[in-house]
PDB file with SEQRES, HELIX, SHEET and CRYST1 records, atoms N, CA, C and O in Angstrom:
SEQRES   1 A   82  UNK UNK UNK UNK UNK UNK UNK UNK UNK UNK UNK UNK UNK          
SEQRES   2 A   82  UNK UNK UNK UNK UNK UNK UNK UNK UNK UNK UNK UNK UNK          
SEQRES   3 A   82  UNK UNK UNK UNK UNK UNK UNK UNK UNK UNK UNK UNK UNK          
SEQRES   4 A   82  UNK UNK UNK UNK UNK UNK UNK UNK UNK UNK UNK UNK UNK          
SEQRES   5 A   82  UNK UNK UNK UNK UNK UNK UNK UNK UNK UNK UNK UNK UNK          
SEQRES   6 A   82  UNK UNK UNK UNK UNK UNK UNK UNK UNK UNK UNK UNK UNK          
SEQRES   7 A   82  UNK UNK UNK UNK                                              
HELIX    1 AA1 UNK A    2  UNK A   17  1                                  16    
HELIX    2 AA2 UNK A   73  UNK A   80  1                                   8    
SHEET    1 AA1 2 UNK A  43  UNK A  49  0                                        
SHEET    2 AA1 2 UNK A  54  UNK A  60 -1                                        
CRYST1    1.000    1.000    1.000  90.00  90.00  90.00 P 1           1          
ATOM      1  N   UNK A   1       0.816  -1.190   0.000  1.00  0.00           N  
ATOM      2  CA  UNK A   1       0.000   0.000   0.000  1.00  0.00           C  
ATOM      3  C   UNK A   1       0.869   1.266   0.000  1.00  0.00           C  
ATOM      4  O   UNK A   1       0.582   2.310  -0.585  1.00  0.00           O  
ATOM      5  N   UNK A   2       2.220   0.981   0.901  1.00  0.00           N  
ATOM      6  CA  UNK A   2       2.985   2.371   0.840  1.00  0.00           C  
ATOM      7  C   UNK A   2       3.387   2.719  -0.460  1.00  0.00           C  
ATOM      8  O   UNK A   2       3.286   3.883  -0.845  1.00  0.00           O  
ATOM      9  N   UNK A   3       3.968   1.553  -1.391  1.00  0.00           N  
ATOM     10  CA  UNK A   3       4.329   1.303  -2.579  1.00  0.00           C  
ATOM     11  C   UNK A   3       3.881   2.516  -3.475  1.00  0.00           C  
ATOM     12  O   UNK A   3       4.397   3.532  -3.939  1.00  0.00           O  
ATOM     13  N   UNK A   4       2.239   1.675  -3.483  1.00  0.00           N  
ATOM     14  CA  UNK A   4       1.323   2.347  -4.211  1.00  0.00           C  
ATOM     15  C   UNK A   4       1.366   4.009  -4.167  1.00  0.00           C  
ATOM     16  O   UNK A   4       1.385   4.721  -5.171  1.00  0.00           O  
ATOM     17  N   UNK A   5       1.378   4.524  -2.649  1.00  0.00           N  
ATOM     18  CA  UNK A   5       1.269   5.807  -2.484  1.00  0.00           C  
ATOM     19  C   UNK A   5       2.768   6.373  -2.676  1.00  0.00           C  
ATOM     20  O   UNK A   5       2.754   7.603  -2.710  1.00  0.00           O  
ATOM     21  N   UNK A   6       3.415   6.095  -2.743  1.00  0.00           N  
ATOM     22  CA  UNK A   6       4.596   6.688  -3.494  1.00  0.00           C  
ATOM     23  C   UNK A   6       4.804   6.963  -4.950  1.00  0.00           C  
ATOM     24  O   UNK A   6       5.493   7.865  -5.426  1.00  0.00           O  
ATOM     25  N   UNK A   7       4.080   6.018  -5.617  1.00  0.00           N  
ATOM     26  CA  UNK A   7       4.037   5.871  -6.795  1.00  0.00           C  
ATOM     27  C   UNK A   7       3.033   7.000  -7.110  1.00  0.00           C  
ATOM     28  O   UNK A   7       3.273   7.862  -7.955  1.00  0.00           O  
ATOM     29  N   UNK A   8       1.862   6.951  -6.364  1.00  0.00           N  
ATOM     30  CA  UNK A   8       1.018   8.354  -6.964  1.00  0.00           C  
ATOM     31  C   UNK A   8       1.841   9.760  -6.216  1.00  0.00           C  
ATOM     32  O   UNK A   8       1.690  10.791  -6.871  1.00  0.00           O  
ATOM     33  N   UNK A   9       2.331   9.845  -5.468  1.00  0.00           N  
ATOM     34  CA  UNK A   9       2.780  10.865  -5.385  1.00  0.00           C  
ATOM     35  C   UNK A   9       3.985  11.151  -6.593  1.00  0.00           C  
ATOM     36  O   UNK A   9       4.100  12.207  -7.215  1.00  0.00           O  
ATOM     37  N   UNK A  10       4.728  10.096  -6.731  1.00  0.00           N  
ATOM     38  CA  UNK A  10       6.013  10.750  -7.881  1.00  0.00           C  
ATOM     39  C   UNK A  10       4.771  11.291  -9.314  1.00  0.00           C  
ATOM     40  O   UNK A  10       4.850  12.355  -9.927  1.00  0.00           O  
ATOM     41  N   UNK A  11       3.902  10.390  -9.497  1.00  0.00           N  
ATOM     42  CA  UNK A  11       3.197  11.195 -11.042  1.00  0.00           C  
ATOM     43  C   UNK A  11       2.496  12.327 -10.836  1.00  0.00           C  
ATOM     44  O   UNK A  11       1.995  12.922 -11.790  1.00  0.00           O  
ATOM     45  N   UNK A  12       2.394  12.689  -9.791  1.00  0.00           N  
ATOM     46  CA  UNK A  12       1.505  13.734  -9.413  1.00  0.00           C  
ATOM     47  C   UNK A  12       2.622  14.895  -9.062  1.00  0.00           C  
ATOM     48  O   UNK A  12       2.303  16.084  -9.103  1.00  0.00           O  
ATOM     49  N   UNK A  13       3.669  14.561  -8.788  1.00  0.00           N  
ATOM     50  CA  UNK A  13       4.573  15.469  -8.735  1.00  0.00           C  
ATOM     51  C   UNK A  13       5.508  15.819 -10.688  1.00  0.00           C  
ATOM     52  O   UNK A  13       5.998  16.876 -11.086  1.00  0.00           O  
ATOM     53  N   UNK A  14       5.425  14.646 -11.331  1.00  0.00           N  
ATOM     54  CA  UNK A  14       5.668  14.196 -12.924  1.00  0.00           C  
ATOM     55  C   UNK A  14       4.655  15.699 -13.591  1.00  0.00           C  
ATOM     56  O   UNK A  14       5.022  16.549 -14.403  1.00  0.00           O  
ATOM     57  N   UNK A  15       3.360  15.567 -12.892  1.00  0.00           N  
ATOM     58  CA  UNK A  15       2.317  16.016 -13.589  1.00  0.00           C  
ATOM     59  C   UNK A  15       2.445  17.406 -13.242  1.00  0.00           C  
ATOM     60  O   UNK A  15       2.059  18.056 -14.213  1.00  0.00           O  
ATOM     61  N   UNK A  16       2.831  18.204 -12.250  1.00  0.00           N  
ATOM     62  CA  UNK A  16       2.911  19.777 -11.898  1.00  0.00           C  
ATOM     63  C   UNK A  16       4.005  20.345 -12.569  1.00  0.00           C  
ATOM     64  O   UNK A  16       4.168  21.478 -13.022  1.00  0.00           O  
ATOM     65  N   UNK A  17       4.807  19.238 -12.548  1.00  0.00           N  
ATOM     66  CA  UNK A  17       6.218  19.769 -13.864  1.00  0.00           C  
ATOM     67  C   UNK A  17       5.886  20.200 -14.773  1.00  0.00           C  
ATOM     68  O   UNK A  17       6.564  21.144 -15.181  1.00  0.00           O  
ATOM     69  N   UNK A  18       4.648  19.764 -15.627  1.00  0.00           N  
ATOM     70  CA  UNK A  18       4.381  19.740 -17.020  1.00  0.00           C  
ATOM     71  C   UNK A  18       3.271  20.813 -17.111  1.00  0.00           C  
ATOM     72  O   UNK A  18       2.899  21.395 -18.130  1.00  0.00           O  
ATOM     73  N   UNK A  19       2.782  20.973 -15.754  1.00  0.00           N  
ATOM     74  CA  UNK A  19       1.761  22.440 -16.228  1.00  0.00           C  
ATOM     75  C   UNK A  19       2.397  23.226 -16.079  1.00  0.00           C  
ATOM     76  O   UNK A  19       3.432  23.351 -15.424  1.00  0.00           O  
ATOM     77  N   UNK A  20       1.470  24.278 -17.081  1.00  0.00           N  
ATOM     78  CA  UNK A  20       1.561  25.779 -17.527  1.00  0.00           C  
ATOM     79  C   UNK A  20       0.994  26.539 -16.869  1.00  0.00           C  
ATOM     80  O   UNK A  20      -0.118  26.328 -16.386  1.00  0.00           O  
ATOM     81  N   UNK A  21       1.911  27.963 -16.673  1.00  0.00           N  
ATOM     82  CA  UNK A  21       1.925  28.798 -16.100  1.00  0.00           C  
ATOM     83  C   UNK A  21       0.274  29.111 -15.767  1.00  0.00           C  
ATOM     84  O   UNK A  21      -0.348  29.189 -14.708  1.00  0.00           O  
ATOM     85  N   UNK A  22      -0.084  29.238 -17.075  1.00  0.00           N  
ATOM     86  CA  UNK A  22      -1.650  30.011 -16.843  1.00  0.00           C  
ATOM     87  C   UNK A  22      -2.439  28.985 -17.964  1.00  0.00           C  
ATOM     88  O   UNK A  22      -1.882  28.019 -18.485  1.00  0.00           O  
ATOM     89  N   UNK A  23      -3.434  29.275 -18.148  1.00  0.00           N  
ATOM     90  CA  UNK A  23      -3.999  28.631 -18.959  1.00  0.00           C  
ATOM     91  C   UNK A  23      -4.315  28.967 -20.537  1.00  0.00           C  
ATOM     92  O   UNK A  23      -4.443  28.192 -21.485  1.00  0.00           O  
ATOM     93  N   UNK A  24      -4.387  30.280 -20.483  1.00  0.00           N  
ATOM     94  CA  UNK A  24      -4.001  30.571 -21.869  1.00  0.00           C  
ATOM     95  C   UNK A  24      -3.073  30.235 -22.747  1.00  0.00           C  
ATOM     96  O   UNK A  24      -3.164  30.091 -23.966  1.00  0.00           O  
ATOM     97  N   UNK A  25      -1.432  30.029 -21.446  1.00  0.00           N  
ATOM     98  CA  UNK A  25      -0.532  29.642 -22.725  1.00  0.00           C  
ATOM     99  C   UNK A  25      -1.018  28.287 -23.552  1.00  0.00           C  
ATOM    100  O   UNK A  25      -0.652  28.115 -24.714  1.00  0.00           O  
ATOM    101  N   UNK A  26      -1.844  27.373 -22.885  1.00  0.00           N  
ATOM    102  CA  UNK A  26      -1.976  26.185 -23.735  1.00  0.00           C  
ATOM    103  C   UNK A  26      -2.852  26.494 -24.944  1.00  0.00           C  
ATOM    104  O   UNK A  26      -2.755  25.697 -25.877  1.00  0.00           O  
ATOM    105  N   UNK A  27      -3.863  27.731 -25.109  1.00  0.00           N  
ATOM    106  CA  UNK A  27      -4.336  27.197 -26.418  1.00  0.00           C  
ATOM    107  C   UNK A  27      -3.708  27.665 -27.397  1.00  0.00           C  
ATOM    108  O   UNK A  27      -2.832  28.528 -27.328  1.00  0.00           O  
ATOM    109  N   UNK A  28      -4.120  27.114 -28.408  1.00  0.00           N  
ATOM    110  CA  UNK A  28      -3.413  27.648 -29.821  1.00  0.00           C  
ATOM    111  C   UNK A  28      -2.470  28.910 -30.057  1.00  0.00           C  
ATOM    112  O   UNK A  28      -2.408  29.996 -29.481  1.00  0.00           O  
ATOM    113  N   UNK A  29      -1.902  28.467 -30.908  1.00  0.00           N  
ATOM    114  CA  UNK A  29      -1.156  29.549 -30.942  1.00  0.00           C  
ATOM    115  C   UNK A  29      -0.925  30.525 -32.369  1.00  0.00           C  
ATOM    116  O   UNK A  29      -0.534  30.029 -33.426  1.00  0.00           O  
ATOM    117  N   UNK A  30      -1.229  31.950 -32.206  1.00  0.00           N  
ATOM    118  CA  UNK A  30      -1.211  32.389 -33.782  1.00  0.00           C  
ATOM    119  C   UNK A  30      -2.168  32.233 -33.781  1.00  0.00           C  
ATOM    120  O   UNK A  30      -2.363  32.693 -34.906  1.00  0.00           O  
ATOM    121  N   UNK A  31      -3.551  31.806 -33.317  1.00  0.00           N  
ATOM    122  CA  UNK A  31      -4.856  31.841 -34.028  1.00  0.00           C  
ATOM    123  C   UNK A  31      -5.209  33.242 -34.427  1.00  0.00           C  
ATOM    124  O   UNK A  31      -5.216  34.193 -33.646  1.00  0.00           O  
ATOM    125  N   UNK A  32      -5.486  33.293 -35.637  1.00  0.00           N  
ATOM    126  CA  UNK A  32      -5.781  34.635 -36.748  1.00  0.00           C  
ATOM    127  C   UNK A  32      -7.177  34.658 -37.638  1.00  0.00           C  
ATOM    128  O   UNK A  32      -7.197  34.056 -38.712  1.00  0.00           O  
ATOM    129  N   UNK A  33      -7.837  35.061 -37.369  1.00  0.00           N  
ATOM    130  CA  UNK A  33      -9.184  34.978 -38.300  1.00  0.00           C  
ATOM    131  C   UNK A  33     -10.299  34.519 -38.122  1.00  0.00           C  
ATOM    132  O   UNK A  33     -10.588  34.620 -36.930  1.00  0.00           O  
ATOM    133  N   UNK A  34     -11.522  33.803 -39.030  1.00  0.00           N  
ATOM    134  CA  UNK A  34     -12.039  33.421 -38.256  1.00  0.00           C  
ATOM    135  C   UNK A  34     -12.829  32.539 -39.849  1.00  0.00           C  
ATOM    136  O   UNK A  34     -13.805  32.713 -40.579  1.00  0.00           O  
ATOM    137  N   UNK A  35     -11.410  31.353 -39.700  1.00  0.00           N  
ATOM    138  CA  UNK A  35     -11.249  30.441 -40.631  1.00  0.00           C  
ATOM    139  C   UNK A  35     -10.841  30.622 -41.939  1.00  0.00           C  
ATOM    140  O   UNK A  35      -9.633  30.421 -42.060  1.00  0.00           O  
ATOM    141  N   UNK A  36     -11.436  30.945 -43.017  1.00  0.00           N  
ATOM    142  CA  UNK A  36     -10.822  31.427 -44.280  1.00  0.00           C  
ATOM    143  C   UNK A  36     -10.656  33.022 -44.194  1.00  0.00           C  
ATOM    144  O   UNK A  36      -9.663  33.545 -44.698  1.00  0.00           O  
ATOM    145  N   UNK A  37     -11.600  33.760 -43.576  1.00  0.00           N  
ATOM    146  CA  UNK A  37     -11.930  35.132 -43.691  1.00  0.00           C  
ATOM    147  C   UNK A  37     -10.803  35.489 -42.222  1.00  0.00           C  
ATOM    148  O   UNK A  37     -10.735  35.103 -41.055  1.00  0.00           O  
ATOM    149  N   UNK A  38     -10.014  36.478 -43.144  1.00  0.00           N  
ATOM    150  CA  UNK A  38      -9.150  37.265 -42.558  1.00  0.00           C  
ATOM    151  C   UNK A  38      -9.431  38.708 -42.645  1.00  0.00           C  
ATOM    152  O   UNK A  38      -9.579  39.276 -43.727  1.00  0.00           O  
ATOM    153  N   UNK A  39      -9.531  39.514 -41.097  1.00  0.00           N  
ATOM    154  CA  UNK A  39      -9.600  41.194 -41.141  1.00  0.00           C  
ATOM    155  C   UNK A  39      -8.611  41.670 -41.293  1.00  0.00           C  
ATOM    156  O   UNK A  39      -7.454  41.250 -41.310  1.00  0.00           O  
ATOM    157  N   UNK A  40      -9.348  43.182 -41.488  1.00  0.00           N  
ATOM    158  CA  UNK A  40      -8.614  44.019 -42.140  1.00  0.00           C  
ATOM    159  C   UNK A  40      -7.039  44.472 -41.359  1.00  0.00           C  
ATOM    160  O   UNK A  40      -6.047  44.919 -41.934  1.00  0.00           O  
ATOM    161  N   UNK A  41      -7.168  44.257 -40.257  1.00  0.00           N  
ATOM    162  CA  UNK A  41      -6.663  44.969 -39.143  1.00  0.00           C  
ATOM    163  C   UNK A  41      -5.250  44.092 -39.210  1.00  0.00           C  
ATOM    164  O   UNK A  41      -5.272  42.862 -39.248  1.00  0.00           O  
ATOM    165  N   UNK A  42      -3.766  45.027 -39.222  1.00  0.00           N  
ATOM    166  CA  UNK A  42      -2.566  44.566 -39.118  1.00  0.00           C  
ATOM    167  C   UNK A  42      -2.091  44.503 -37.556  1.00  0.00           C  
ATOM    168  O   UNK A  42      -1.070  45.190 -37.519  1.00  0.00           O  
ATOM    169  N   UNK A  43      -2.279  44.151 -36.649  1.00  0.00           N  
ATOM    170  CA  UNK A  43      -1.562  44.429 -35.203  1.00  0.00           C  
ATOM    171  C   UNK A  43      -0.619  43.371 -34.596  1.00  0.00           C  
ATOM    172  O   UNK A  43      -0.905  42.275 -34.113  1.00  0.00           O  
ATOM    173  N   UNK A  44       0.511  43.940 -34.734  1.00  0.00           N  
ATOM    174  CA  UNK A  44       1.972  43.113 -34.333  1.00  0.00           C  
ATOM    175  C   UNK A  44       1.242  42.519 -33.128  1.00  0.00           C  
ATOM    176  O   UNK A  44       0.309  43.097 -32.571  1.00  0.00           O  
ATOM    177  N   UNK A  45       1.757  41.251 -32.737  1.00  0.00           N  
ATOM    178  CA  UNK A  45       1.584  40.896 -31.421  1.00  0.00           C  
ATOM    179  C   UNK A  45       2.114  39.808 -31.437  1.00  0.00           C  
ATOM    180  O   UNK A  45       2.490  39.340 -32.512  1.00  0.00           O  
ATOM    181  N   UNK A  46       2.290  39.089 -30.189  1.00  0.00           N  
ATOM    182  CA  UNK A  46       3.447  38.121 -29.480  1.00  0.00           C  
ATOM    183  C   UNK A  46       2.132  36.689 -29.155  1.00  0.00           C  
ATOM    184  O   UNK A  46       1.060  36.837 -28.567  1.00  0.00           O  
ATOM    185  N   UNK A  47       2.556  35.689 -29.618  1.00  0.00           N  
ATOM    186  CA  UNK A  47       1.763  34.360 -29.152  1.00  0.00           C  
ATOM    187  C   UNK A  47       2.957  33.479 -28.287  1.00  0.00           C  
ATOM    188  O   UNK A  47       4.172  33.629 -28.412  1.00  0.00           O  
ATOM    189  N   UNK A  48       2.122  32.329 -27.199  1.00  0.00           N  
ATOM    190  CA  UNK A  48       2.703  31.100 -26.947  1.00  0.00           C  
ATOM    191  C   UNK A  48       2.734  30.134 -27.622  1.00  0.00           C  
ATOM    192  O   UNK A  48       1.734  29.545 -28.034  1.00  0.00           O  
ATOM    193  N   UNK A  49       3.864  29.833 -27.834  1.00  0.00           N  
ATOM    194  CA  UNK A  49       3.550  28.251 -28.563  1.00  0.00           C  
ATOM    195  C   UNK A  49       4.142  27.427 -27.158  1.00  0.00           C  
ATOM    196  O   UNK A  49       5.277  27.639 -26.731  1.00  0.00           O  
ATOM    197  N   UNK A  50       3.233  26.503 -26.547  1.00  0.00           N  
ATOM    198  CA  UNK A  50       3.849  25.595 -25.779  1.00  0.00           C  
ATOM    199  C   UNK A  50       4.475  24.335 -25.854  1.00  0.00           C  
ATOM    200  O   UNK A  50       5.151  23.787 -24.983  1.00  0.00           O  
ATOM    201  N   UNK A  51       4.177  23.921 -27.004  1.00  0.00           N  
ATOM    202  CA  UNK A  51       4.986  22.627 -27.764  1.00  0.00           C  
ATOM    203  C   UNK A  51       6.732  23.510 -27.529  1.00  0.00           C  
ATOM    204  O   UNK A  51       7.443  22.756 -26.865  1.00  0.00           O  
ATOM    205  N   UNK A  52       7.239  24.400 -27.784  1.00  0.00           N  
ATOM    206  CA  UNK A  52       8.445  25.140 -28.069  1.00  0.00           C  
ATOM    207  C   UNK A  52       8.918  25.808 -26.883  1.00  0.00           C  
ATOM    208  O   UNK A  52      10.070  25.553 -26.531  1.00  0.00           O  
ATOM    209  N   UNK A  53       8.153  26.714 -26.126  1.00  0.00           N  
ATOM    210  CA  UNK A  53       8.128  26.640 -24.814  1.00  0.00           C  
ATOM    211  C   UNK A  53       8.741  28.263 -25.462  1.00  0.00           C  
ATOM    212  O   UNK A  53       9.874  28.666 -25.201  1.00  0.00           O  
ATOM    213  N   UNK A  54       7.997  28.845 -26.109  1.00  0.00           N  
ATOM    214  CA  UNK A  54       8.847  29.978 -26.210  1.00  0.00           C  
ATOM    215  C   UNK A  54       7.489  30.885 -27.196  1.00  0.00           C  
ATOM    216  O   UNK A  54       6.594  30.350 -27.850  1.00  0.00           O  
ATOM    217  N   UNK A  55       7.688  32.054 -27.048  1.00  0.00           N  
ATOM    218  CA  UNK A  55       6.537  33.530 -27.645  1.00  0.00           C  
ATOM    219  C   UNK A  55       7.481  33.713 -28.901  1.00  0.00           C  
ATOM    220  O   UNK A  55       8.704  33.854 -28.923  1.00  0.00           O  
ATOM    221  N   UNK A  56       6.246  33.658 -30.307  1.00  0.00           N  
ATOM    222  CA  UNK A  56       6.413  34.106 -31.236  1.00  0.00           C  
ATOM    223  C   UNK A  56       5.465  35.235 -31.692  1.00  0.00           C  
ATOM    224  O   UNK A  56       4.334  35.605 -31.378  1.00  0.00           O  
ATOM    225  N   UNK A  57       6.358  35.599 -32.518  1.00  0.00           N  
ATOM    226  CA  UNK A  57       5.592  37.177 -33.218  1.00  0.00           C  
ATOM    227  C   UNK A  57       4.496  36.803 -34.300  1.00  0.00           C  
ATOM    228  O   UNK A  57       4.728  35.900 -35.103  1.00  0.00           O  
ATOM    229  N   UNK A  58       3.533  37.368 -34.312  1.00  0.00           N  
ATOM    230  CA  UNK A  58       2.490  37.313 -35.827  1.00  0.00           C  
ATOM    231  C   UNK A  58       2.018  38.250 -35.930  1.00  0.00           C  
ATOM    232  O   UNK A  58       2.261  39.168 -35.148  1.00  0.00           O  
ATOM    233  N   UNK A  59       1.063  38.378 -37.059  1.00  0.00           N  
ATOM    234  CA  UNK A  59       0.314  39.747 -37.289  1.00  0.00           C  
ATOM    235  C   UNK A  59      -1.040  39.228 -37.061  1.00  0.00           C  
ATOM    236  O   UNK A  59      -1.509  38.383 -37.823  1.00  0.00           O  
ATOM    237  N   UNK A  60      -1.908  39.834 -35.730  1.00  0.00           N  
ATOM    238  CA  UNK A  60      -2.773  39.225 -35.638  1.00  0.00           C  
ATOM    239  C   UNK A  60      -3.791  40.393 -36.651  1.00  0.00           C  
ATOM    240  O   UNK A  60      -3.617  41.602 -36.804  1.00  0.00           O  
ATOM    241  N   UNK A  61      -4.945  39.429 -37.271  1.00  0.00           N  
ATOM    242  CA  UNK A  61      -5.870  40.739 -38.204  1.00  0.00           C  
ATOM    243  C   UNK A  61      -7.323  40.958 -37.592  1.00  0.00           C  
ATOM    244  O   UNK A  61      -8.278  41.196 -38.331  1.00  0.00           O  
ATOM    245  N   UNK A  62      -7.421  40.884 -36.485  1.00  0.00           N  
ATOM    246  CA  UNK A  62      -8.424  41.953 -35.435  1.00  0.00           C  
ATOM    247  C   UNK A  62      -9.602  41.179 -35.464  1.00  0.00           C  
ATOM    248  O   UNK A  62     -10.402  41.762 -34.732  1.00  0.00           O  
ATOM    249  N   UNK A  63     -10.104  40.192 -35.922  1.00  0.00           N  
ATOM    250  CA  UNK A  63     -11.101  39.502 -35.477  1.00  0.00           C  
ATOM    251  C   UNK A  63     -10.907  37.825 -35.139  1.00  0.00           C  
ATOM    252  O   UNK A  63     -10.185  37.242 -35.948  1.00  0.00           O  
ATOM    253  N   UNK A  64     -11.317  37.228 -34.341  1.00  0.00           N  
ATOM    254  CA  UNK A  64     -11.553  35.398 -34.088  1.00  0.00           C  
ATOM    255  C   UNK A  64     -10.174  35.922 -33.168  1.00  0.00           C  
ATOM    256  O   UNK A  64      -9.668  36.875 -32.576  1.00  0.00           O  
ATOM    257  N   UNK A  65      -9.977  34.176 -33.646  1.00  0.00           N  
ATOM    258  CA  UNK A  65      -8.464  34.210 -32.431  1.00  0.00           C  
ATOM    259  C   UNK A  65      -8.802  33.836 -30.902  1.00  0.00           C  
ATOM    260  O   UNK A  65      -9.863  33.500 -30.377  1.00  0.00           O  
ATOM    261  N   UNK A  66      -7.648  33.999 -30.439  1.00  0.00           N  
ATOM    262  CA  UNK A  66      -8.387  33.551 -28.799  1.00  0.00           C  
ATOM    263  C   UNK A  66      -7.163  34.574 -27.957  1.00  0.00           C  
ATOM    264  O   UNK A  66      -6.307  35.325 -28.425  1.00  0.00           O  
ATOM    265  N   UNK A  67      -7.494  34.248 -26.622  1.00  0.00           N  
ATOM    266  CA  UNK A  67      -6.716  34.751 -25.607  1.00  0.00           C  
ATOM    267  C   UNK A  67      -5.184  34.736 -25.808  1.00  0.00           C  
ATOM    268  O   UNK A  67      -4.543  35.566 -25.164  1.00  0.00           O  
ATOM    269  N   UNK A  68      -4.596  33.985 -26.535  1.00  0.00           N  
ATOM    270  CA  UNK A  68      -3.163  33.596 -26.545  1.00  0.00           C  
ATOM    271  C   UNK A  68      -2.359  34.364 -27.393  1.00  0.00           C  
ATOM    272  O   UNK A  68      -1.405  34.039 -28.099  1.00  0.00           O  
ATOM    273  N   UNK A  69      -3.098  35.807 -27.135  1.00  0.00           N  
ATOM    274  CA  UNK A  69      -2.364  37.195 -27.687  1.00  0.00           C  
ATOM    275  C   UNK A  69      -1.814  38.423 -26.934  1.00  0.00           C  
ATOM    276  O   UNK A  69      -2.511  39.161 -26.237  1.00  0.00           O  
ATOM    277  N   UNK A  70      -0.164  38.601 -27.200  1.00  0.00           N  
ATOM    278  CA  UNK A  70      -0.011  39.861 -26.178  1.00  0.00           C  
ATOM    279  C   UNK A  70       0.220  41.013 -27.014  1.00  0.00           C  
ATOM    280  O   UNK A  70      -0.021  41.068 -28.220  1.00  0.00           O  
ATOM    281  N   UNK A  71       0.601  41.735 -26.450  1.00  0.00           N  
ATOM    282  CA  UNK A  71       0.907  43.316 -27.257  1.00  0.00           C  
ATOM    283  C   UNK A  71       2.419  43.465 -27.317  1.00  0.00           C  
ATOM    284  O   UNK A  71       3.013  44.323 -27.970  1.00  0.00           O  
ATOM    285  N   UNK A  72       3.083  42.328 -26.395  1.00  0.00           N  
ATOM    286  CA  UNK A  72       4.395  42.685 -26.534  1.00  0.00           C  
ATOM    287  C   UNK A  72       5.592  41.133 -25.965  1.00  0.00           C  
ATOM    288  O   UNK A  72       5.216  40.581 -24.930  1.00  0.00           O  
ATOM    289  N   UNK A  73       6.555  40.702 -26.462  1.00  0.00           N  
ATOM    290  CA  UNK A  73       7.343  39.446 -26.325  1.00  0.00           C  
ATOM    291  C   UNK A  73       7.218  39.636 -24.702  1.00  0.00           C  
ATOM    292  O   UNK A  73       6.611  38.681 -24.217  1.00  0.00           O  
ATOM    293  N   UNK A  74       7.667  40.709 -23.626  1.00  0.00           N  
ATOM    294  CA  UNK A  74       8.017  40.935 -22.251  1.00  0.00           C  
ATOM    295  C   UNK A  74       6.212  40.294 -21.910  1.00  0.00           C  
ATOM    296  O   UNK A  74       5.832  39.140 -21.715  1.00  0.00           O  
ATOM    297  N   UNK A  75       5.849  40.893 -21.930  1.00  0.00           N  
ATOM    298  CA  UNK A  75       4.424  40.207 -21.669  1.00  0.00           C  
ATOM    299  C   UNK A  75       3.934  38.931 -21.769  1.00  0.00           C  
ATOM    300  O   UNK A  75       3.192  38.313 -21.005  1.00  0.00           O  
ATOM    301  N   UNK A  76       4.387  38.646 -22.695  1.00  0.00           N  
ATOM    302  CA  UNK A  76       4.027  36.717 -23.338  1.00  0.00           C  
ATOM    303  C   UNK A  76       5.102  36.420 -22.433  1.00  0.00           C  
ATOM    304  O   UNK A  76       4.566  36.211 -21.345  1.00  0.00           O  
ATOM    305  N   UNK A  77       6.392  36.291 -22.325  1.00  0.00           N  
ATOM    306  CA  UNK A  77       7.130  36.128 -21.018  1.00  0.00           C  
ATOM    307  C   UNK A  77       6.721  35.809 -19.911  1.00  0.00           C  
ATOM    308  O   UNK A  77       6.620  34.761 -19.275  1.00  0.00           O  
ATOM    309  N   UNK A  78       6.483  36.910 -19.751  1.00  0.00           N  
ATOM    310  CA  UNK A  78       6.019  36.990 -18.049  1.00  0.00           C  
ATOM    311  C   UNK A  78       4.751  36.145 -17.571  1.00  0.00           C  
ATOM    312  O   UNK A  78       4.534  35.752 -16.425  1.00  0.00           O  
ATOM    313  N   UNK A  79       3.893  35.938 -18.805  1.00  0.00           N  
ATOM    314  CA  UNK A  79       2.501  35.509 -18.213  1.00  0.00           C  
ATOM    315  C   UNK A  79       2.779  33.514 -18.890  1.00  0.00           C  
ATOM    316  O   UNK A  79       2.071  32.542 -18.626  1.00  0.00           O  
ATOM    317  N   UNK A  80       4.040  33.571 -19.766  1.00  0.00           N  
ATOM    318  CA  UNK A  80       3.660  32.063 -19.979  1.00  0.00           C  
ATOM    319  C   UNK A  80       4.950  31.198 -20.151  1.00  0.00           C  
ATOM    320  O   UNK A  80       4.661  30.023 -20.377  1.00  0.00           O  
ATOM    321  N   UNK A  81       6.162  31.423 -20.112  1.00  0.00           N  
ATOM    322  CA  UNK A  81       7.666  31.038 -20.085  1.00  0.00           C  
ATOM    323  C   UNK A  81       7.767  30.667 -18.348  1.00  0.00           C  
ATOM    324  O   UNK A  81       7.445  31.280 -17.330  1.00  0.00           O  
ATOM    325  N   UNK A  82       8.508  29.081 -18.681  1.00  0.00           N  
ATOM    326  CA  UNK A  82       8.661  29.124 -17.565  1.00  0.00           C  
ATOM    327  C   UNK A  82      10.426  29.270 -17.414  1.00  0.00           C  
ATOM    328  O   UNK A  82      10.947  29.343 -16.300  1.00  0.00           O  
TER     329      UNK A  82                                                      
END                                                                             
């Protein structure tokens, strides 16, 4: 039985390693549009990619998309790099 409870504690400790900061960094990343139809709107901004573990730049075009947009690399940083 102690066995056992050692064993769930190491994956459960396996498993806090592997989460992310916040929850935004996990979704998509770069999402732009809102499927084929792309706006008009050019605005630099910084995404997570968490597969890479690192904020890339895109041009997001002002409509769809999700949360996993900053205004600036220091920002995507701070809220999703560990």
């Amino acid at each position: 039985m102690k066995f056992f409870a050692v064993i769930l504690a190491v994956f459960a400790l396996i498993g806090c390693s592997f989460a992310l900061k916040d929850a935004v960094c996990g979704q998509e990343h770069s999402a732009n549009g809102m499927g084929i139809i792309q706006c008009a709107a050019f605005v630099p901004s910084w995404t997570f990619d968490a597969s890479a573990n690192k904020c890339l730049e895109f041009v997001y075009g002002g409509c769809g998309g999700n949360d996993n947009r900053f205004g600036s690399e220091q920002a995507c940083r701070q809220k999703c790099v560990e």
